[in-house]
C-alpha positions in Angstrom: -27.0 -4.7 -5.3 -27.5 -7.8 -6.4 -23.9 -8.9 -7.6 -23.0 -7.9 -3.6 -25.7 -10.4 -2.6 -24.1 -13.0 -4.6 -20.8 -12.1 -3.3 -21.2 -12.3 -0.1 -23.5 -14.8 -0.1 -21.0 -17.2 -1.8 -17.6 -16.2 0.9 -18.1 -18.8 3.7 -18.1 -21.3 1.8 -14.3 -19.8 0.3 -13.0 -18.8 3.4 -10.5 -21.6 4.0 -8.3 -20.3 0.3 -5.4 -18.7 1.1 -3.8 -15.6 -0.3 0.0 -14.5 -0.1 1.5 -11.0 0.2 5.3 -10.9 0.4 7.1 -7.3 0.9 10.8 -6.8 0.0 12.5 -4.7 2.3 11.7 -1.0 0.8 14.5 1.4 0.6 14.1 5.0 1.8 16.7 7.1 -0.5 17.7 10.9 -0.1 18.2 12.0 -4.0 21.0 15.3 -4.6 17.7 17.7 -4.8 17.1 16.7 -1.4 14.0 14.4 -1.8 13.4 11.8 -0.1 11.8 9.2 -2.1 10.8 4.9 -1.5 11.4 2.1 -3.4 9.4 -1.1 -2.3 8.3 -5.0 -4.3 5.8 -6.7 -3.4 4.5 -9.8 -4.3 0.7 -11.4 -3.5 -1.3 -13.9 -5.0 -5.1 -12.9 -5.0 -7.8 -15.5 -3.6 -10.6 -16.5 -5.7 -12.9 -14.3 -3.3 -11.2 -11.4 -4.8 -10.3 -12.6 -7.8 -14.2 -12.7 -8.3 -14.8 -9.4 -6.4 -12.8 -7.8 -9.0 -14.8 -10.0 -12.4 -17.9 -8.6 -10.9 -17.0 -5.2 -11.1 -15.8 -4.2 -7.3 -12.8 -2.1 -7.4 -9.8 -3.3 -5.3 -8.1 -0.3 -3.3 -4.4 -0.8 -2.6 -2.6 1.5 -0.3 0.8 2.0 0.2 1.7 3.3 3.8 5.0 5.4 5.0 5.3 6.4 9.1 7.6 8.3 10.6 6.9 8.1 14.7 9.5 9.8 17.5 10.0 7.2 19.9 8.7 8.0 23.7 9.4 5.5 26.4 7.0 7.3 29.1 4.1 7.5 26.5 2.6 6.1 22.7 5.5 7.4 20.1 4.5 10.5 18.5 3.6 10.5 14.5 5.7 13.3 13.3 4.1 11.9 9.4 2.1 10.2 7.5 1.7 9.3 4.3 -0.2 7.0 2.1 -0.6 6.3 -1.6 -4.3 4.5 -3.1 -3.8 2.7 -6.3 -7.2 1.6 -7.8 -7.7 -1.8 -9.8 -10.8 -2.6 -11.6 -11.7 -5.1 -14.1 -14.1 -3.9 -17.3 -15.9 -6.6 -18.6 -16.2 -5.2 -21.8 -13.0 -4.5 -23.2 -12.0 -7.6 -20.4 -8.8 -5.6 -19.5 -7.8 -4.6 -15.9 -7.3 -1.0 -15.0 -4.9 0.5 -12.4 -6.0 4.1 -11.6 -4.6 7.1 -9.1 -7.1 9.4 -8.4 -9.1 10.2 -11.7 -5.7 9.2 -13.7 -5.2 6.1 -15.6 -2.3 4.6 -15.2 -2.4 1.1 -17.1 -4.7 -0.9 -19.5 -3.6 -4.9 -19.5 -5.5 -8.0 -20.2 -2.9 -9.4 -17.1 -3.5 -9.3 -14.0 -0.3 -9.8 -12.8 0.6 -7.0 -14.6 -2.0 -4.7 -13.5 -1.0 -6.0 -10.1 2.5 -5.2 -10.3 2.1 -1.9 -11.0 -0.3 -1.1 -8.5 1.8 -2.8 -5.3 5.8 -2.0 -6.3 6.4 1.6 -5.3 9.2 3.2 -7.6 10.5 6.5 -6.4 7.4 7.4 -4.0 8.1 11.2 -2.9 7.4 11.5 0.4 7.3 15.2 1.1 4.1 17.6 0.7 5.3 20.7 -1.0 3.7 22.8 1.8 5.8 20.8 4.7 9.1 20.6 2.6 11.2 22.6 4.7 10.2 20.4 8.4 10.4 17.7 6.3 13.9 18.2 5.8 14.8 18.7 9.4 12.8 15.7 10.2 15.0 13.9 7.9 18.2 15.2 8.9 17.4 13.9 12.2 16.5 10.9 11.6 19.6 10.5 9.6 21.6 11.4 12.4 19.7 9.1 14.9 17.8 6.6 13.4 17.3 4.8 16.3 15.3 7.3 17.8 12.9 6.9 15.2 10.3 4.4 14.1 10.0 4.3 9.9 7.8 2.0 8.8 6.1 0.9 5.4 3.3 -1.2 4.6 0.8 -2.0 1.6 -2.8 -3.2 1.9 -6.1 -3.7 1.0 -7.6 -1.0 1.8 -11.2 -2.6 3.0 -12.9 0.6 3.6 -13.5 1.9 0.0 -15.0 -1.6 -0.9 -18.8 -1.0 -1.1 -20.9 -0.7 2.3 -22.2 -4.4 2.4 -18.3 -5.8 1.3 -17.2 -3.7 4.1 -19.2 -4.9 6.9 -18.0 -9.0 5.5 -14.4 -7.6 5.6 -15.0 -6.9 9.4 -15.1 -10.9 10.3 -13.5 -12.3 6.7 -9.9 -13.2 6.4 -10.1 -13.1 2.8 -10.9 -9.0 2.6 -7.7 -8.5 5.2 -5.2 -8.6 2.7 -1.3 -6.2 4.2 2.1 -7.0 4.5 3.6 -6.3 8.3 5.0 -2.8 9.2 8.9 -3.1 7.7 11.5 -0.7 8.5 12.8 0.7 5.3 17.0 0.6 4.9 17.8 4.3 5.0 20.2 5.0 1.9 22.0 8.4 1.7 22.7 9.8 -1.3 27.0 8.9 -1.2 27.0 7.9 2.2 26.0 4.2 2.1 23.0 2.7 3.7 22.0 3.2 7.6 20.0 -0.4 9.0 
């Protein structure tokens, strides 16, 4: 409790530091066993609020985000899926190495952190399908192949603010320097053999 009093205590006198976050447009790909799978880079330079965050021993929660939402002109479009994929990074102050986790899986040990952050923001063949929905998922994707344009496929990554600790949370509320995401970006639509679809 007390290293979150001396966090926040010490962000408004940070808050003017900037951060980056730069996302290459990803690439939604439909493989020959009929997956569809995302490629994404992205780039960001961590402020010193977080940078410190993650010293102190508060684990930074990345998400990656896929949409897929039917387009409506008489109403809100209609999310036909949803998908998202947490990456954990956390700094041990013993060993001094940072740590990229999924889940209770370790992915990567590195004394870099813009290692450790590469590998928790670029997405390299994401599946997208749920074994349980693979079949609609298919349709789905047929049809959006077909019309694209009546679809809205998006992709973001972020911060995700709401598995930082309660107090963090509440200073992510009114903080620029917790709101760390990349815009919604249309992925390119590559078929397998067929070219790419904009």
């Amino acid at each position: 409790m007390v290293v979150i009093g001396l966090l926040t205590a010490g962000l408004a006198a940070r808050a003017n530091e900037t951060e980056s976050v730069r996302l290459s447009r990803p690439v939604l790909s439909a493989a020959s066993d009929n997956a569809w799978t995302i490629d994404a880079d992205v780039q960001v330079t961590l402020n010193s609020v977080l940078i410190d965050a993650l010293k102190r021993g508060v684990p930074l929660v990345f998400s990656a985000e896929f949409e897929i939402l039917r387009k409506r002109w008489y109403w809100f479009n209609e999310k036909l899926l949803s998908q998202s994929r947490p990456l954990r990074l956390s700094f041990h102050s013993v060993t001094q190495q940072y740590r990229v986790s999924q889940g209770d899986q370790l992915m990567l040990m590195t004394n870099h952190l813009e290692e450790a952050l590469a590998v928790v923001l670029n997405v390299r063949q994401w599946p997208i399908a749920q074994h349980s929905a693979e079949v609609q998922l298919q349709e789905l994707m047929q049809q959006v192949a077909k019309t694209p344009e009546a679809f809205e496929i998006r992709f973001r990554t972020r911060l995700d603010s709401g598995q930082l600790p309660k107090p963090l949370q509440l200073n992510a509320l009114t903080n620029r320097d917790w709101n760390l995401s990349t815009e919604w970006i249309r992925p390119q639509l590559s078929l397998s053999g067929s070219g790419s679809i904009q």
